[in-house]
C-alpha positions as CSV (number, residue, x, y, z in Angstrom):
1,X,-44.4,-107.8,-34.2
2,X,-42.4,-107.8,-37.3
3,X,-39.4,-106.0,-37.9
4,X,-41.1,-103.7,-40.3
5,X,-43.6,-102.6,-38.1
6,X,-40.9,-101.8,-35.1
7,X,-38.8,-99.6,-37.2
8,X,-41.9,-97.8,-38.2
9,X,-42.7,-97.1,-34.3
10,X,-38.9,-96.4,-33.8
11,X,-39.3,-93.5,-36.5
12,X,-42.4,-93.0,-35.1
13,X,-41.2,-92.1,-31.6
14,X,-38.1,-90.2,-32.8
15,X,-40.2,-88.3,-34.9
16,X,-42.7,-87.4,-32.0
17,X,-39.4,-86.5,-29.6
18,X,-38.2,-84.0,-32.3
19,X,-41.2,-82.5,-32.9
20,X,-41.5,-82.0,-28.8
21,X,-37.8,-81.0,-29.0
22,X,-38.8,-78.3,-31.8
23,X,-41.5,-77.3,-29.8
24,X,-39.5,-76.6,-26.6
25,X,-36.4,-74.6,-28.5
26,X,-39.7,-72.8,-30.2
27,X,-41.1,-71.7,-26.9
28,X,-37.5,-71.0,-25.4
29,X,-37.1,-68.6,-28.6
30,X,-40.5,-66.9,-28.1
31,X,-39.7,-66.3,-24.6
32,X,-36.2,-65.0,-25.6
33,X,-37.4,-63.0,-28.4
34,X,-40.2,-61.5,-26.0
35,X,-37.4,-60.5,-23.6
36,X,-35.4,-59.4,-25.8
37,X,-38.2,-56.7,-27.2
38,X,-38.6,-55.8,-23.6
39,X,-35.0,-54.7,-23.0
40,X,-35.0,-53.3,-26.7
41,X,-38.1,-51.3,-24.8
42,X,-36.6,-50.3,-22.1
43,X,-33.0,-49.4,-23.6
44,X,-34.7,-47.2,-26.1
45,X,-36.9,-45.4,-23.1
46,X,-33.3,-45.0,-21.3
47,X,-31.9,-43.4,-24.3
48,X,-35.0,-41.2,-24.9
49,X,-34.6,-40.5,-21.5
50,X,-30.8,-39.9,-21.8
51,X,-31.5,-38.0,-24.9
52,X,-34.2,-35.6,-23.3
53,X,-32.1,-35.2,-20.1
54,X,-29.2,-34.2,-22.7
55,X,-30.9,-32.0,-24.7
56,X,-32.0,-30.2,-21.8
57,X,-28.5,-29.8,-20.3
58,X,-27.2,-28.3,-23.7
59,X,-29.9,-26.2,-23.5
60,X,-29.4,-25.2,-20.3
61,X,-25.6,-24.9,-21.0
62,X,-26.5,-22.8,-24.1
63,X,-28.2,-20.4,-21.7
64,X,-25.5,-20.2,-19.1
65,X,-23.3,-19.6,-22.0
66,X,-25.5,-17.2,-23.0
67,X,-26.4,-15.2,-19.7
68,X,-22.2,-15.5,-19.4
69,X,-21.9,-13.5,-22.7
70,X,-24.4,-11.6,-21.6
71,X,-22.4,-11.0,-18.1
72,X,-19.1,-10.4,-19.4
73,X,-20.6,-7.8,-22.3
74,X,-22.2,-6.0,-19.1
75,X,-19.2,-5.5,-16.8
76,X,-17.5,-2.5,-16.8
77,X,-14.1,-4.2,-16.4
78,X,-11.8,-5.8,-18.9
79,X,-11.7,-10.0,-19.0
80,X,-8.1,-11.3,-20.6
81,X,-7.6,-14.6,-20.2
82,X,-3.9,-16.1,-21.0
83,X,-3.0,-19.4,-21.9
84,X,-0.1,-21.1,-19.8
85,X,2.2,-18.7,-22.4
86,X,0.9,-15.6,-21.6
87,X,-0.4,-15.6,-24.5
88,X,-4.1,-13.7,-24.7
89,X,-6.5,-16.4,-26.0
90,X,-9.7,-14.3,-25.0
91,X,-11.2,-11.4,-24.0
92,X,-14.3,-9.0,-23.7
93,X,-14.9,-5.8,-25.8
94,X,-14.3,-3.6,-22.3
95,X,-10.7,-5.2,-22.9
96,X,-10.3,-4.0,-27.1
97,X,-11.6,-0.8,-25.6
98,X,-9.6,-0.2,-22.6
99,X,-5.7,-1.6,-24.3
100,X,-7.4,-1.2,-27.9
101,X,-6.4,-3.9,-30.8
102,X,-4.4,-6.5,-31.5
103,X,-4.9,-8.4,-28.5
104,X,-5.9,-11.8,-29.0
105,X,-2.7,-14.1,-29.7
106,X,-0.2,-11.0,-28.7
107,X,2.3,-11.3,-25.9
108,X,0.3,-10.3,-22.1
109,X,3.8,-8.4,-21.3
110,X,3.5,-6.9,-24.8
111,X,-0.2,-5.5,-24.3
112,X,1.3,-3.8,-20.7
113,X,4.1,-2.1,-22.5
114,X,2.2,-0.9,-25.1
115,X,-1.2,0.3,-23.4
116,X,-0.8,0.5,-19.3
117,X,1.4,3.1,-17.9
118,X,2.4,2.5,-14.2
119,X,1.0,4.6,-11.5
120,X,3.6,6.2,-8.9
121,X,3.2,4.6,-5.4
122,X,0.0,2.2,-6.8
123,X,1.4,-1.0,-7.9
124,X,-1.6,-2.6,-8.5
125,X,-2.8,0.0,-10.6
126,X,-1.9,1.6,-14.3
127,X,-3.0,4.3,-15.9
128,X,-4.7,3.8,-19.8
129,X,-3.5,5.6,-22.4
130,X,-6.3,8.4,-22.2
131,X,-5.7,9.1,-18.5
132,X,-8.3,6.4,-16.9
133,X,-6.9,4.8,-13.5
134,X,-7.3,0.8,-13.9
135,X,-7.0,-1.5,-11.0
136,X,-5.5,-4.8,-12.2
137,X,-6.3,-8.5,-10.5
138,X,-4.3,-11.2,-11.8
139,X,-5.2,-14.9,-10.9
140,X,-4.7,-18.7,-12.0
141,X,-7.8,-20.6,-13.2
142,X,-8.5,-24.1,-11.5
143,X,-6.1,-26.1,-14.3
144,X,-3.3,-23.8,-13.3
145,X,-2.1,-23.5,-17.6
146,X,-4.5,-20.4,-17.6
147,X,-4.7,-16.6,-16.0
148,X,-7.6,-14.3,-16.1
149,X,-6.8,-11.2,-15.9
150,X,-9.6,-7.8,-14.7
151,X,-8.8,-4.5,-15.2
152,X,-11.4,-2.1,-13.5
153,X,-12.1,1.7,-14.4
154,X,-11.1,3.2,-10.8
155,X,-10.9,6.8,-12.0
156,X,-14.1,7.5,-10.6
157,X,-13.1,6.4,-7.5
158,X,-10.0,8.2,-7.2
159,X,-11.4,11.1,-7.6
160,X,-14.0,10.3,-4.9
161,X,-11.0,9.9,-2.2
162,X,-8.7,12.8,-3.6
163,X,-11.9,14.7,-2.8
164,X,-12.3,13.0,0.4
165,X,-8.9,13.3,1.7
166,X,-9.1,16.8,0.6
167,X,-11.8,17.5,2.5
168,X,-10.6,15.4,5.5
169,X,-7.3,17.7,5.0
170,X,-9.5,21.0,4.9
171,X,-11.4,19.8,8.4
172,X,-7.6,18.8,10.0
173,X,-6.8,22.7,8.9
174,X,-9.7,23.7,10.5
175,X,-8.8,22.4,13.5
176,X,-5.1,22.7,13.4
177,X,-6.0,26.8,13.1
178,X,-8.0,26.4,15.7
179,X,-5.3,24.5,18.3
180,X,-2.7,27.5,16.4
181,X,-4.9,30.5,17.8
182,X,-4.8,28.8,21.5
183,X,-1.2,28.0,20.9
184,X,0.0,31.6,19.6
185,X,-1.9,33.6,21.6
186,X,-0.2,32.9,24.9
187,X,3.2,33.2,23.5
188,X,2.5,36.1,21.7
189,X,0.6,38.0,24.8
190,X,4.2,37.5,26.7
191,X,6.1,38.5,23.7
192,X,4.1,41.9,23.7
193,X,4.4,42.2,27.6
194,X,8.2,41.9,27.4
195,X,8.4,44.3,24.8
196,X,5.9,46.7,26.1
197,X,8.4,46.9,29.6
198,X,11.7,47.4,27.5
199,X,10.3,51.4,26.8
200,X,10.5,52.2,30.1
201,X,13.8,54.6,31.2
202,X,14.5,53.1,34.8
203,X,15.1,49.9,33.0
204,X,18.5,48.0,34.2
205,X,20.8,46.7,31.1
206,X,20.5,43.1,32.7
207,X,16.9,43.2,32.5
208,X,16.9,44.6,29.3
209,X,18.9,41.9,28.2
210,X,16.8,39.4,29.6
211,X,13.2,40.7,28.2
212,X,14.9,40.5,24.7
213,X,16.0,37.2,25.2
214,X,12.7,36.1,26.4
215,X,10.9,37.9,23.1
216,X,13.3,36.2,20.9
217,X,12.2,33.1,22.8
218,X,8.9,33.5,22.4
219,X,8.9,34.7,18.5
220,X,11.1,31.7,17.4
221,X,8.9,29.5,19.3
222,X,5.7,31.2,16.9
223,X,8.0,30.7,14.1
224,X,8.4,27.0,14.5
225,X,4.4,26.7,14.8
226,X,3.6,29.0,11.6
227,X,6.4,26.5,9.8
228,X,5.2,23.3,11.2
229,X,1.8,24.8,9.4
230,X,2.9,25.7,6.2
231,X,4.9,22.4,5.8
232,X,1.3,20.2,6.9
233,X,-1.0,22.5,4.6
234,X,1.5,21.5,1.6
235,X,0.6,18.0,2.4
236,X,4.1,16.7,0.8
237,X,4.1,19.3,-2.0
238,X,7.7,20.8,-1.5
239,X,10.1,21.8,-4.1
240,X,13.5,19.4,-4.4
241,X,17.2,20.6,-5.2
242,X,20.4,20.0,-4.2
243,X,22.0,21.2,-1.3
244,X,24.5,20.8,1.6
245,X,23.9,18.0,4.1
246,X,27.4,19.3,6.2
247,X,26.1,22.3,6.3
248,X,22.3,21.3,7.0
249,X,23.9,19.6,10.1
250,X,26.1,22.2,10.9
251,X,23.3,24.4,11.7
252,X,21.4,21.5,13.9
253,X,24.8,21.3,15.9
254,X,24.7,25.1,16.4
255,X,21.4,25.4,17.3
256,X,21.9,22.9,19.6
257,X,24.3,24.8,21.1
258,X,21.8,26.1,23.9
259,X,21.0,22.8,25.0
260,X,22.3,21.7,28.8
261,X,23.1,18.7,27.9
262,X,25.5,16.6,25.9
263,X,24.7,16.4,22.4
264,X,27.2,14.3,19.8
265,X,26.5,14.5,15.9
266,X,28.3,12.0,14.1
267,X,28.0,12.3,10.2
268,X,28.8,9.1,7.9
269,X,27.8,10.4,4.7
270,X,30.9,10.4,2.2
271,X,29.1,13.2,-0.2
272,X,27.8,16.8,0.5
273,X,25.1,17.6,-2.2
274,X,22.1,16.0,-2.1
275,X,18.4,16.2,-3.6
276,X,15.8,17.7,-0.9
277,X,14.2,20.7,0.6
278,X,16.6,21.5,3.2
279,X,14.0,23.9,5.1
280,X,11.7,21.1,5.2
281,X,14.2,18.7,6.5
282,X,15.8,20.9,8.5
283,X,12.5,21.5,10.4
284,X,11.8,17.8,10.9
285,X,14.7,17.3,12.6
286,X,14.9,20.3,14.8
287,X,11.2,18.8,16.2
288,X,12.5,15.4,16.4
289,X,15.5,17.4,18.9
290,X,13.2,19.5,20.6
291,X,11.0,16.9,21.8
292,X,14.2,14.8,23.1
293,X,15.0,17.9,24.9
294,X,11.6,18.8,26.2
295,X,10.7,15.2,27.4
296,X,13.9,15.7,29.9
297,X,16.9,13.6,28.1
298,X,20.0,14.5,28.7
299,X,22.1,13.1,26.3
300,X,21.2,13.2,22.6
301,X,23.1,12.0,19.6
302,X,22.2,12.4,15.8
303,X,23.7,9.6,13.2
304,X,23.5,10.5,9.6
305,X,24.7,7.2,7.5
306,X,24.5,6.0,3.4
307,X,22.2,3.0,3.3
308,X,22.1,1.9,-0.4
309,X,20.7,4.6,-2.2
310,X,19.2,6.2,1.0
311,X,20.2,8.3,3.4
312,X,19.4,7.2,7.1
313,X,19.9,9.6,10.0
314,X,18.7,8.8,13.4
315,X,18.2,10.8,16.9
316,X,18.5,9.1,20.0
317,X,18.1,9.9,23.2
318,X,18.3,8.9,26.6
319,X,15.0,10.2,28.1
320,X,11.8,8.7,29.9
321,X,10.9,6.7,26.7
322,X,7.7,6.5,25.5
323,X,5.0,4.0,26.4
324,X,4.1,1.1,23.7
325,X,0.7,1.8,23.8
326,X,1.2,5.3,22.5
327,X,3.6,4.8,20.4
328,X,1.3,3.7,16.9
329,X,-0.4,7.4,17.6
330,X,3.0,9.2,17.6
331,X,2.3,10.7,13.8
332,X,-1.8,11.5,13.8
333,X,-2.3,14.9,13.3
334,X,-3.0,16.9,16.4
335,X,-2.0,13.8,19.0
336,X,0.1,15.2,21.5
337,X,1.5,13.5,25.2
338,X,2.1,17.4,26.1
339,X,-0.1,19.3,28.4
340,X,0.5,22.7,25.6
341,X,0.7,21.6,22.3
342,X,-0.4,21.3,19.0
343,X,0.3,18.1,18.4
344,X,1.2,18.9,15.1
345,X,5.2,18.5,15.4
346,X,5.5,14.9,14.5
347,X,2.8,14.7,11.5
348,X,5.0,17.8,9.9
349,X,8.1,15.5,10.2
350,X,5.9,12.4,8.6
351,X,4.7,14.7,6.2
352,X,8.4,15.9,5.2
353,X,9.7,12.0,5.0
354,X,6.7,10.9,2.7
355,X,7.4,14.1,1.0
356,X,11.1,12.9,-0.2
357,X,9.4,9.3,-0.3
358,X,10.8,8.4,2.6
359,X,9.9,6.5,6.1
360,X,10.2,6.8,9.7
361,X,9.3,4.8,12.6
362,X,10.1,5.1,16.2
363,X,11.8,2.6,19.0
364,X,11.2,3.5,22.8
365,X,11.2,1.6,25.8
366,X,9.8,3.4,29.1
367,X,12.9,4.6,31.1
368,X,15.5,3.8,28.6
369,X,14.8,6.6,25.8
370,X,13.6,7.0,22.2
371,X,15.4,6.9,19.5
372,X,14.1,8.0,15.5
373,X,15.3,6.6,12.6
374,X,14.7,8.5,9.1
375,X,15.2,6.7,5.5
376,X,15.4,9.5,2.9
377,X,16.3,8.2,-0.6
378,X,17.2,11.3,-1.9
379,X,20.9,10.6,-2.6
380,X,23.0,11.5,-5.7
381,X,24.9,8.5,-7.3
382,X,28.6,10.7,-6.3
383,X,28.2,10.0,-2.6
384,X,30.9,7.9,-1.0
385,X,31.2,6.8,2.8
386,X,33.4,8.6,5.0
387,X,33.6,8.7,8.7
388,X,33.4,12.4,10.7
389,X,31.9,12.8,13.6
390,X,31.8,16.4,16.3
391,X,30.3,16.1,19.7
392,X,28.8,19.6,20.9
393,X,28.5,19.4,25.2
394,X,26.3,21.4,26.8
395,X,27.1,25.6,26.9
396,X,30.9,25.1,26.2
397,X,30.3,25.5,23.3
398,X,33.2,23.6,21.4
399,X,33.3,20.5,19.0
400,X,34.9,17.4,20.0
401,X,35.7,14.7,17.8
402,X,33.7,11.4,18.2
């Protein structure tokens, strides 16, 4: 073979090899370009997917949104939400309503000050400017930076349980007349037999002496139960002014004065005149004595000291005690440990501490006495401390210093 004819072969076969070359990258390109189109296929039926999956949480998100709107239109309460400033970034149109405009961008502390008065003894609720009683709830969103704050319309509800505690206060009169009748009759049928025998002529002086003390007996016993009655039916309505705690405790130490045993009053109060209803308090404290000296003590001291802005008087005394169990009942209406009684003598004294916004609670332990401690903030700002203290024992009748 000449040398023309093997070049042309050479050509030949390199020629052939290219064209099976360009045929292979052809089919590799067709099969790429066929796969290709298939994930081009499949992305775009993903993002149709993605797209219709979308759409439908937006729309379901616009309805949410919606039935929210909706929601907060419909509640009767106000919705302020703060930012972490305080700052009022939103709210409903119960909210423009109930604290009125400006409001969004104004100061939360501002908004309080300006349209919520505070409601005595309710600090979780105010009072709107046109009389409505508001509950307020105050709480942190999830991120912590924000508050929502609710404000419900309560008045309705207020006025529901004035009416019930009225009512429940009209049934505890009922019944406390009814325990009254029981409890005045008997006294009162003895004060009318002692009376009716001091008529007759043959009647010795010493007798005479004695019916009269028994009628006196028995009458100021009725008047303590027609005063324990007026004081519960006023339910804490008394009227305050100034007057003499020396000389309210004077008269406790003199009435005292009939008791057998040893009875020490020891007053730490700087001051004299303070704000109150003496009778009231007065009262309170003689049934707080007579119970120490009807349950049997023996020895019974009353403390009267200043504790801030408060005065804090306390009765001990060293009878049977009073069993735990019991105890939590001590100031219901009409509970009584007594075999006669009304059962009303501790719920007047409650009643005349809440009265002067005061509190009481009671310490006993069984065979080692009782003893009841008063808080009364009903001090003047003039009072000082001071430190006095008289001791009355048993029918001497004399004061000793203590």
């Amino acid at each position: 073979m000449n040398s023309s004819n093997l070049q042309y072969q050479q050509k030949t076969e390199r020629l052939t090899d290219a064209f099976r070359m360009f045929n292979e990258l052809s089919e590799n390109l067709a099969l790429s370009y066929q796969g290709l189109q298939e994930q081009v296929a499949h992305l775009n039926s993903q993002l149709a997917a993605a797209r219709s999956e979308r759409l439908t949480t937006l729309t379901e998100k616009e309805k949410l949104a919606s039935r929210l709107q909706q929601i907060l239109a419909a509640l009767p309460a106000a919705v302020i939400l703060l930012d972490a400033k305080n700052r009022i970034i939103d709210c409903n149109d119960n909210a423009i309503d109930f604290l009125g405009e400006p409001l969004l961008g104004q100061q939360w502390q501002d908004i309080m000050t300006r349209s919520l008065l505070p409601v005595p003894d309710s600090p979780h609720e105010r009072q709107l400017l046109d009389g409505r009683i508001v509950s307020l709830t105050r709480n942190h969103l999830s991120n912590d930076a924000e508050q929502i704050i609710l404000l419900s319309d309560v008045s309705e509800l207020r006025t529901l349980q004035d009416r019930l505690a009225q009512q429940k206060h009209l049934s505890a009169m009922g019944e406390m007349v009814a325990s009254l009748a029981h409890q005045v009759r008997t006294p009162l049928a003895t004060a009318i037999l002692y009376a009716s025998q001091m008529s007759r002529p043959l009647l010795s002086e010493t007798k005479r002496l004695q019916f009269s003390e028994k009628i006196l007996e028995r009458l100021q016993y009725l008047e303590r139960q027609v005063n324990d009655m007026l004081i519960y039916a006023k339910q804490g309505r008394l009227a305050m002014q100034g007057f003499s705690l020396r000389g309210m405790l004077q008269h406790l130490a003199e009435r005292m004065e009939e008791f057998d045993g040893r009875f020490f009053l020891d007053n730490r109060v700087g001051g004299d005149n303070i704000e109150g209803n003496q009778d009231a308090l007065r009262g309170a404290l003689l049934n707080l004595l007579n119970n120490a000296i009807e349950s049997g003590a023996g020895v019974i001291s009353l403390k009267a000291v200043q504790a801030g802005q408060a005065i804090e008087i306390r009765i001990q005394d060293d009878g049977p005690g009073i069993d735990t169990s019991k105890q939590s009942q001590l100031f219901e209406p009409f509970y009584t440990t007594k075999t006669h009684g009304t059962g009303l003598g501790l719920a007047v004294v409650d009643s005349v501490v809440k009265a002067h916004k005061g509190s009481i609670y009671c310490r006993s332990v069984l065979g080692r006495g009782s003893v009841f401690v008063l808080s009364l903030p009903i001090l003047r700002q003039d009072l000082g401390l001071s430190s006095a203290g008289i001791e009355l024992v048993g029918q001497e009748n004399h004061y000793e210093a203590v």
